[in-house]
N, C-alpha and C positions, 0 to 999 in steps of 0.2 A: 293241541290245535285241532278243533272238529266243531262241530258248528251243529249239532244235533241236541235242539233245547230241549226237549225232554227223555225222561226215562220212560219207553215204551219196550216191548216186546219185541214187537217189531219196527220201532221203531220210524214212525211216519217220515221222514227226515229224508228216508231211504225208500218207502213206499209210500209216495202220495197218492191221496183218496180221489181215486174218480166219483161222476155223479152217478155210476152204479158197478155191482161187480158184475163181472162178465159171466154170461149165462154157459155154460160152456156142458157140453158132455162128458165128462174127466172121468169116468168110472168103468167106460172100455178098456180091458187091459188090451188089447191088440193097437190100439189108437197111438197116436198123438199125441192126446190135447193134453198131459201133463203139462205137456214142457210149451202150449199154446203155438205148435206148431204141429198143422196137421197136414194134408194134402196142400202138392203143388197146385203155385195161383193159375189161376185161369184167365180165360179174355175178362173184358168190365162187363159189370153188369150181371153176373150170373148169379149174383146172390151171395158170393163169398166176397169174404174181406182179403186183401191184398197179404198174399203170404200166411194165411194162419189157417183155413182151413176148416173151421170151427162151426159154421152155418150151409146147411143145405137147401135155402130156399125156404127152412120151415121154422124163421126163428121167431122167436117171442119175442114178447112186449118189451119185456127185459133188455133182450138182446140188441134192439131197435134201439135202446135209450141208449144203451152203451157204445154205439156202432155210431150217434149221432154225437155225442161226446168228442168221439174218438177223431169226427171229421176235420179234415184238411190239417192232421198233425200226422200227417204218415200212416195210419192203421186202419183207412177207413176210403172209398171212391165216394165220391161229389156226386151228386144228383145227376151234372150231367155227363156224367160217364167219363168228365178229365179228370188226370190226378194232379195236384199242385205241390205233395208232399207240405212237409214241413217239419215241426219241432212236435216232439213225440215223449215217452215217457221213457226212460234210463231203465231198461229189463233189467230183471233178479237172475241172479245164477240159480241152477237146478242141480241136483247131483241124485242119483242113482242110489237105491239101498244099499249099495254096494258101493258107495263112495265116486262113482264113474263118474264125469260130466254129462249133460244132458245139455239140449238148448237152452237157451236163456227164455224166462216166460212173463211175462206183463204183472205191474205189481197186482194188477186187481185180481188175478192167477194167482198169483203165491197167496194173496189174502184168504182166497177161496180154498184155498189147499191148506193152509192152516188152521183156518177154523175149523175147518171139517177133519183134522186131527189127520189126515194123513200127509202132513210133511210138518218136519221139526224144523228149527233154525239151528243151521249148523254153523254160521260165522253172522258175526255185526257186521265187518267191516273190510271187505265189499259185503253185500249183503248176501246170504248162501243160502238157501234151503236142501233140504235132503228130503226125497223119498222114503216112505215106510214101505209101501205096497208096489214098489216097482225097481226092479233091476235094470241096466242097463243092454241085458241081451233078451227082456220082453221090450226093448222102445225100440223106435226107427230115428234114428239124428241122422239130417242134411249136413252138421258140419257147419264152422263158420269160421272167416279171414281172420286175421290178426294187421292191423295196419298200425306201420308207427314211422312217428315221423321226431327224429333225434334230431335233440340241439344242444347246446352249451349249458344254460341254465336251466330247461323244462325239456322234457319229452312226450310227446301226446300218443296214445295207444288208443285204437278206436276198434270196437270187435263188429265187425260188417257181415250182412248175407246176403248175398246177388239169388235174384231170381231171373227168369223166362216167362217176360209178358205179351201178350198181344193188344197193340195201341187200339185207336180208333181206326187208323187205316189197314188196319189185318197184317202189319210187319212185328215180328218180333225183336224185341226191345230188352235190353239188361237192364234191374232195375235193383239200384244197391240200398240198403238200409243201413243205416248206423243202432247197435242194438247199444253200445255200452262205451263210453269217452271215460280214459281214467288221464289226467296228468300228472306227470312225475317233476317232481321240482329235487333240483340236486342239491347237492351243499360239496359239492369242488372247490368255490370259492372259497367257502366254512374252512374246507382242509386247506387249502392252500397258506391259508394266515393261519392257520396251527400249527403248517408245518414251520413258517419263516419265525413266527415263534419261539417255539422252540429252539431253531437253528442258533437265534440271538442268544437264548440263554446259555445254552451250551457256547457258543462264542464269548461270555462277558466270564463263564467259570475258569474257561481255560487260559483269560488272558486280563483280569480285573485285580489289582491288589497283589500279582504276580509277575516274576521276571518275564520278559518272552516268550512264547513257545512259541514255533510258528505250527502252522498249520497241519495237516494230515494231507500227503500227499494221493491226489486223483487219481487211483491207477486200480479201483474195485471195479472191478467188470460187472455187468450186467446180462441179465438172461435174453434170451431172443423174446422177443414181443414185449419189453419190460417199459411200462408205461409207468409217470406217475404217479403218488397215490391218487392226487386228485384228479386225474385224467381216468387213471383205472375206476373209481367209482362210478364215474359216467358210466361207463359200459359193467360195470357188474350191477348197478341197480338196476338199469335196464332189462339187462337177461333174465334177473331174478324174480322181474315183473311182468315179465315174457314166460319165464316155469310158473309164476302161478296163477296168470290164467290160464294156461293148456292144465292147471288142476282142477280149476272153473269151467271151463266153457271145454266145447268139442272144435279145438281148432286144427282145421287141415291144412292150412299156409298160413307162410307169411309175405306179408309186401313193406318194404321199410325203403324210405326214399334214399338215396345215395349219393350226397352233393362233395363235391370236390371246391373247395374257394381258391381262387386267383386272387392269394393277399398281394404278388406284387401289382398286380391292375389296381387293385382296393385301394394300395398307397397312392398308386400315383392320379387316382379319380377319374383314368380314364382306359378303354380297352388298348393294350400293348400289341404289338406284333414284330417279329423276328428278330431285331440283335437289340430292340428299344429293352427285352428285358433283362439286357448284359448292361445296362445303364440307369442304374438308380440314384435317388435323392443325393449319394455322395460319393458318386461318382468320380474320380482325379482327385478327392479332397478328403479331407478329416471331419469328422464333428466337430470339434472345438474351430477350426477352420471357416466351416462353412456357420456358423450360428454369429462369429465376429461375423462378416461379410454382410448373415443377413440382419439385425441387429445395430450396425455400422459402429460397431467397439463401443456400446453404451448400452448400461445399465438397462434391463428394459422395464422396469419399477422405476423409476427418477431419472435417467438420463445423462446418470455420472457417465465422465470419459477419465483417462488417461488413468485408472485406480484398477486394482487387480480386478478381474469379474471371473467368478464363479458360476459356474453348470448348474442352472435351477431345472427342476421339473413343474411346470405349469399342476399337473394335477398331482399332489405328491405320489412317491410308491406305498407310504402307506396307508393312503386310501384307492385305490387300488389302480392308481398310474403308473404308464409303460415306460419304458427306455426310448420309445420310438421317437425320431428327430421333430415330428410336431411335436411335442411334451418336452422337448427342452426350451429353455432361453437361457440367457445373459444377465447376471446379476451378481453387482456390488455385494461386498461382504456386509456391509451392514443392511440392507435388504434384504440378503440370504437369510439374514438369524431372524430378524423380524420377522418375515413370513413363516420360518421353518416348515411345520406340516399343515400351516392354515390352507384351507381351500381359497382359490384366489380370487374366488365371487367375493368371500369374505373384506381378504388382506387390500382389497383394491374398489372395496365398495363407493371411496368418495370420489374416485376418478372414474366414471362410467365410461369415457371415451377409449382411456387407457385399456380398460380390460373388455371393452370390445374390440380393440383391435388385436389384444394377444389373443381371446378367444376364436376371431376370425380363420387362425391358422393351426389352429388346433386340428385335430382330428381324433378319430374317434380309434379305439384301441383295436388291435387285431386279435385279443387272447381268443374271444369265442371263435372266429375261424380257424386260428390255429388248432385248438382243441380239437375242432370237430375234424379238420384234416387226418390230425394224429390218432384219432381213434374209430374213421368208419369203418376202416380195414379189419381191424381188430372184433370189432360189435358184428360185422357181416361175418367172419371167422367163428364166435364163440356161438351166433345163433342158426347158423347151420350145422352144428354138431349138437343140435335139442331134437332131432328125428324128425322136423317138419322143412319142406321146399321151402327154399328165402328166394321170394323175389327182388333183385334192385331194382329202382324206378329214379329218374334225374327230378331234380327240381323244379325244373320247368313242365314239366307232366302235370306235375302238384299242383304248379299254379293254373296251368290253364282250367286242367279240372273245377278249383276253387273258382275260378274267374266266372268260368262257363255257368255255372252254379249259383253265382250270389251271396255266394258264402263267405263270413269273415275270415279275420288273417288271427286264426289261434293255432295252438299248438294241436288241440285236440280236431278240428276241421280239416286241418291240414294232414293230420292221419287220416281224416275218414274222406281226403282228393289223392291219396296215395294207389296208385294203379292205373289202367288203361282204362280209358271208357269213350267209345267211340262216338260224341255228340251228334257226329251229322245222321247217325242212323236212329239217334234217338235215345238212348244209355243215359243215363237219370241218376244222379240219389237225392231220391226223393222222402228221405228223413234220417235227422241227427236227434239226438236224448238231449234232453232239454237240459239236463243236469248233470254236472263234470265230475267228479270223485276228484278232489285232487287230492295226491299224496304228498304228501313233504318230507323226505331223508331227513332224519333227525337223529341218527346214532343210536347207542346202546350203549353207551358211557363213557368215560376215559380211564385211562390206565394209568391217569397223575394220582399219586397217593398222598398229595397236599395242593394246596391251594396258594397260587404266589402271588405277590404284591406286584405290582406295574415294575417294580426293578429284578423281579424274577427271583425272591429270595422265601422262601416260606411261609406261609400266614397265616394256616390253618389247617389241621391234620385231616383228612377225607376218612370216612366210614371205610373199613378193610373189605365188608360186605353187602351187594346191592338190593336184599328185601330186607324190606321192613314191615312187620306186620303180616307178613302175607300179601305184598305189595310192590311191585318194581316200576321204578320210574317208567312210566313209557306206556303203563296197563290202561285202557279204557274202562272206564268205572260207570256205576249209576249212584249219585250219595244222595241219602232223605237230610236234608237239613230241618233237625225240630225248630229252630228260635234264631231269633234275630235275625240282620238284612238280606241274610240269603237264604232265609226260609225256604222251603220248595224240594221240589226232585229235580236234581242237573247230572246232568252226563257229559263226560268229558274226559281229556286226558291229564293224568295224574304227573306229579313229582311225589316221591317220597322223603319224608324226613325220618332220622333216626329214632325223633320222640313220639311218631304216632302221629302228629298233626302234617298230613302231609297236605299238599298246594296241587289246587284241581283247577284248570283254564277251561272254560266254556265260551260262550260266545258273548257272554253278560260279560264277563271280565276271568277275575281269577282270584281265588281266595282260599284258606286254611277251614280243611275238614278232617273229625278227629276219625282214623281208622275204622271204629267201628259203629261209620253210618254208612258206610260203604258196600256196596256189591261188586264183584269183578264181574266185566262181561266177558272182556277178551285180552287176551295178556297180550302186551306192547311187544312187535315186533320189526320194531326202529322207523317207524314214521308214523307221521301225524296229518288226520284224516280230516276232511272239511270238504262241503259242495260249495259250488257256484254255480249259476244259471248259465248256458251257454250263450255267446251273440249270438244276437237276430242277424240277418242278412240287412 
């Protein structure tokens, strides 16, 4: 999954071409401008650009085009002297001869640094440069935030640098930049149905074509903080994308918002207060109880009365509905086996009235709030033992920030409105990267050493071994295709097969290339990499 159509060097995907490169002085070793951050900003108007340091008043023709380019996307002051920010270009990480982080620097920077042969590419994906000619104790780094804002299916991490500006009215003013939006997409959900899975199969071996067993009695204890798997993922992809930008970038904190959900308010649609939440939906009564009651003893697919009725789930469990008392109803046995796991858009498409009134009382599932309850604790615990200040911030921070701002409702904005910023005195962020990184948790294989049918019995013996060719499922490749419809140079992330012809996904589609038309760029290290544009406000 990467979305980078061709095989470049640098690959432009990740460095798009401004209408000039930046005219910059990068040949001072006491300076800066490697890493395009040079001296703190100043008032407007003084001849430099906001945050970078780079022009003293004496810049060239060059520099002028680049600077006019650059305007009203964050990196550049307006003619008259206000800034409007905006959407900006997604900086390159910089790293040190010495492998150190450095500040992050403008793709036209890395361009320039590259050609000119003093910085090599040290990763594709985030995109890295490395220094030849500079260590990390000849440079001077500011330092930059780490902001992230955690959720159930995505996590947004946004790497920000606050400066000290002076407005038009001579107050100083904090003015935050968004340098770098990565979003993290989980697969919880992915483990979750691997885990019940599996549970099935193991349940049908122990008790399918055999007398009774009963079951294994609940009595294995659990460690302190012992989370599920699919819960513990959430927080270790996280942290693990939290170590390696502090291997990226020079971060001094972190800000990570810290929301607690009120599911029992959520159930009931509206705010609770004092004994209302010793009183819930089944309160004095049973489920099966209160679903007769509301239902009035009749089928609620056809409207049979006096005939057994069975506990249906409006959305089934396995597609991924809850137990919770909206996701039940009331239903005949022969309605029960007809629908079984149909969705019930489907099983109830000729009666529209019908299934907008069960949908009417539906509601919507609690798993993501629960999740995120059960693991802020945890995420704030594991990321305060990585050597940097965690700051918490509430949710409503976030939003007003977003609000105040203009800014949409993503995962990745919503980490770069994570912190304090005082509007009424003038506090600003006045630019986001125009371009998102998302990453997508995609594993590293599985540990089934065969492949089973839908009834969970063998189908296919799995390779004992995971390269092939010099190849592991997962590796970012560039392949030359000589002939036929997919003639061309594509990059993309690879599957391996055991014969040599392994299957490469690109953003054209996805098709079988024979091993040795292949280049490895960067070996797969369990997700899959692709950009998207970020909202406009």
């Amino acid at each position: 999954m990467t979305t980078f159509p061709a095989g470049e060097q640098t690959h432009h995907a990740v460095l798009p071409q401004q209408l000039a490169l930046e005219f910059v002085r990068a040949d001072t070793p006491g300076s800066r401008d490697e890493t395009a951050h040079g001296h703190p900003a100043t008032a407007r108007g003084t001849g430099r650009e906001h945050g970078r340091g780079e022009t003293d008043g004496h810049s060239t023709e060059a520099r002028r085009r680049h600077a006019k380019a650059e305007n009203r996307s964050g990196d550049a002051p307006t003619q008259d002297h206000s800034y409007t920010g905006g959407v900006g270009a997604s900086r390159v990480f910089v790293l040190a001869k010495d492998g150190q982080p450095l500040m992050p620097c403008h793709p036209a920077r890395a361009r320039e640094l590259l050609g000119k042969g003093r910085a090599v590419v040290a990763r594709q994906v985030p995109f890295t440069i490395r220094l030849k000619d500079r260590t990390l104790a000849e440079s001077e780094v500011d330092g930059v935030d780490l902001r992230i804002d955690p959720g159930s299916k995505g996590t947004g991490l946004a790497l920000t640098d606050e400066k000290k500006e002076v407005d038009g009215q001579g107050a100083v003013i904090t003015v935050r930049r968004g340098l770098v939006s990565v979003e993290l997409q989980h697969r919880g959900d992915q483990i979750h149905l691997c885990m019940q899975q599996r549970a099935g199969y193991r349940h049908r071996r122990r008790s399918a074509n055999c007398r009774y067993r009963a079951p294994r009695s609940n009595n294995r204890t659990r460690p302190t903080g012992w989370l599920p798997p699919s819960l513990r993922h959430r927080v270790d992809t996280t942290v693990s994308w939290t170590a390696r930008l502090f291997r990226y970038a020079p971060v001094t904190e972190i800000h990570m918002e810290s929301v607690a959900f009120d599911t029992h308010a959520m159930s009931a649609g509206r705010p609770l207060r004092a004994t209302e939440y010793q009183q819930g939906t089944l309160a004095g009564t049973e489920a099966r109880a209160y679903l007769h009651a509301k239902w009035n003893r009749a089928c609620t697919y056809c409207d049979a009365t006096g005939v057994p009725l069975n506990i249906d789930h409006i959305r089934p469990r396995s597609r991924g509905g809850s137990n919770r008392i909206s996701n039940l109803v009331l239903a005949c046995v022969p309605c029960n086996k007809a629908k079984d796991n149909t969705p019930v858009e489907v099983f109830l498409a000729h009666q529209p009235e019908r299934l907008t009134k069960i949908l009417q009382q539906a509601k919507t599932p609690l798993h993501d709030a629960a999740a995120m309850n059960a693991t802020r604790w945890q995420l704030t615990e594991v990321l305060s033992g990585l050597g940097r200040p965690v700051h918490a911030w509430s949710g409503g921070c976030t939003k007003w920030n977003r609000s105040a701002m203009g800014l949409a409702k993503t995962h990745t904005l919503d980490a770069l409105s994570v912190g304090q910023l005082d509007h009424e005195s003038g506090d600003a962020i006045v630019r986001f990267p125009g371009q998102v990184l998302v990453a997508k948790a995609a594993g590293r294989g599985s540990y089934a050493r065969t492949t089973p049918d839908r009834f969970g019995f063998p189908r296919l013996r799995r390779s004992r071994v995971k390269r092939h060719f010099g190849y592991v499922t997962g590796d970012l490749v560039r392949a030359n295709v000589p002939t036929g419809r997919w003639a061309g140079t594509w990059t993309g992330r690879l599957s391996v097969r055991a014969n040599g012809q392994h299957s490469l996904t690109t953003p054209a589609g996805r098709f079988n290339v024979r091993h040795r038309n292949m280049v490895l760029l960067q070996r797969g290290d369990g997700y899959g990499y692709s950009l998207r544009p970020e909202s406009v406000p």
